[in-house]
C-alpha positions as CSV (number, residue, x, y, z in Angstrom):
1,X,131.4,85.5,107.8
2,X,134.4,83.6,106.9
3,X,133.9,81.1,109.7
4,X,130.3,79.9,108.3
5,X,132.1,79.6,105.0
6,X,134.6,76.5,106.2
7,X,132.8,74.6,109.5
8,X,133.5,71.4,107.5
9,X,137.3,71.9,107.3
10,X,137.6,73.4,111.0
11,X,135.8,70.0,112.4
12,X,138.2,67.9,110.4
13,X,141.1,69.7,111.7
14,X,139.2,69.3,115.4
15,X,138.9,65.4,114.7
16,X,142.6,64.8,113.2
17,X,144.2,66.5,116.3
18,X,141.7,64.6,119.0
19,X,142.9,61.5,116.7
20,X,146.6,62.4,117.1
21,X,146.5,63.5,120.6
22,X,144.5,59.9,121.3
23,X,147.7,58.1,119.2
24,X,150.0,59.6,121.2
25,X,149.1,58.8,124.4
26,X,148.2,55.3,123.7
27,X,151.6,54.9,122.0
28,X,153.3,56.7,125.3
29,X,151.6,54.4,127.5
30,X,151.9,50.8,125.7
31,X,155.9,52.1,125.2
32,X,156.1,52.9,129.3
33,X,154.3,49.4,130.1
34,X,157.4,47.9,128.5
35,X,159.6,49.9,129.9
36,X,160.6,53.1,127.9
37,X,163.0,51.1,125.1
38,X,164.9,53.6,123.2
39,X,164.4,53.5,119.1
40,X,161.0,52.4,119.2
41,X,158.9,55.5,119.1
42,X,157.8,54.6,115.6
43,X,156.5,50.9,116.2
44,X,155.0,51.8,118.7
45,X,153.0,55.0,117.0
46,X,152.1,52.6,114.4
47,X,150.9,50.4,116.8
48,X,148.4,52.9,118.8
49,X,147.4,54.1,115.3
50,X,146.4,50.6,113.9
51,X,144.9,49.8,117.3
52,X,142.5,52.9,117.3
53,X,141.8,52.7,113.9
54,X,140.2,49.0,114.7
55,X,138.5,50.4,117.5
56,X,136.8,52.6,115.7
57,X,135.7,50.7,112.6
58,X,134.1,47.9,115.3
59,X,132.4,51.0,116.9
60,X,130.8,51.5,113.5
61,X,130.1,48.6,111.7
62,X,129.3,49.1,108.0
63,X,126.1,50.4,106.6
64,X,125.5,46.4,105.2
65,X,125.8,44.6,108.6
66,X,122.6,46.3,109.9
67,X,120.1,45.4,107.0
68,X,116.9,44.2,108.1
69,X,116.4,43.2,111.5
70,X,113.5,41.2,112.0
């Protein structure tokens, strides 16, 4: 019974680890395209991170910028 009672918080979890696991290898790839440079593990998290973030809001635009259509 206990799983019916927190679906909502198990799905987050799902979505924050497929989010992280998607960071991470975006950040592993960009850093072995320039060629593995040592001390920049965290630019180059941020980077994935900001990158995927943007990709996502264009993949849903807000509520607003679909009014009407006619």
């Amino acid at each position: 019974m206990a799983e019916l009672l927190n679906p909502p918080d198990d799905k987050q979890h799902e979505n924050a680890a497929h989010l992280e696991q998607r960071i991470r290898e975006t950040a592993y790839g960009m850093w072995e395209r320039d060629g593995c440079p040592e001390g920049q593990e965290n630019r180059y998290w941020l980077t994935a991170e900001e990158l995927l973030q943007d990709e996502t809001k264009a993949a849903y635009p807000p509520a607003q910028s679909r009014g009407n259509r006619n």
